[in-house]
N, C-alpha and C positions, 0 to 999 in steps of 0.2 A: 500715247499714254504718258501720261506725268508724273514722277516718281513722287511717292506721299510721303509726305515730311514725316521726320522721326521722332516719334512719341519723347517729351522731355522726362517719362525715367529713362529710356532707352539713353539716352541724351548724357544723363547724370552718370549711367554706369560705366559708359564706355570712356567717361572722362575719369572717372574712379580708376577706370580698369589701366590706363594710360600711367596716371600716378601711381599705382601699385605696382607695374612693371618699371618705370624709371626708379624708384626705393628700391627696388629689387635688385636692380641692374645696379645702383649706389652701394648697397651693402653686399653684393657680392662681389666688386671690388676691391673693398677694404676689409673684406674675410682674406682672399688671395692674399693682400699685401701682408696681412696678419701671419698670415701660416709663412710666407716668403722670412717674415721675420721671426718667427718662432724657429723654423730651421734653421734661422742663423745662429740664434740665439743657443739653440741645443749642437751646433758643429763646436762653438766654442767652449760651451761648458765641456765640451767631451774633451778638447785638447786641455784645457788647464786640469780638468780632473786627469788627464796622462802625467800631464808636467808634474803633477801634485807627487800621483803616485811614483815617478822617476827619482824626483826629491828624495821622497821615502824611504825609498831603496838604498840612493848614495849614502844618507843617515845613519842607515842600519849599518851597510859594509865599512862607515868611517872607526874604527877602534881609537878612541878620545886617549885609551892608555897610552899608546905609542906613539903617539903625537907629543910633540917638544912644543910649548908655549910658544908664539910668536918673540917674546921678546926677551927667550935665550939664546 
């Protein structure tokens, strides 16, 4: 027996179906690289918003009254 060739929709789809799984395989790549950078991105705001509110703190406990000008 002789295999029967493959109907050219058959043809068309499975070449479709090949390009929609490599786009797929493409952009689910650069989702991962997305979020890899999004967590970066939200570890550092989390530190500078500490830093921020550290700052804040020292601000408050500084009392400006009892502090002598630097250049007396």
């Amino acid at each position: 027996m002789s295999a029967e060739p493959t109907p050219p929709h058959l043809e068309r789809l499975e070449s479709l179906l090949m390009h929609l799984q490599h786009d797929y395989e493409t952009l689910n790549a650069v989702v991962l690289e997305q979020q890899r950078q999004i967590t970066r991105l939200q570890q550092m705001l989390s530190r500078v918003d500490d830093r921020i509110n550290r700052l804040a703190l020292d601000e408050e406990q500084r009392d400006p009254q009892a502090e002598r000008p630097p250049h007396y």
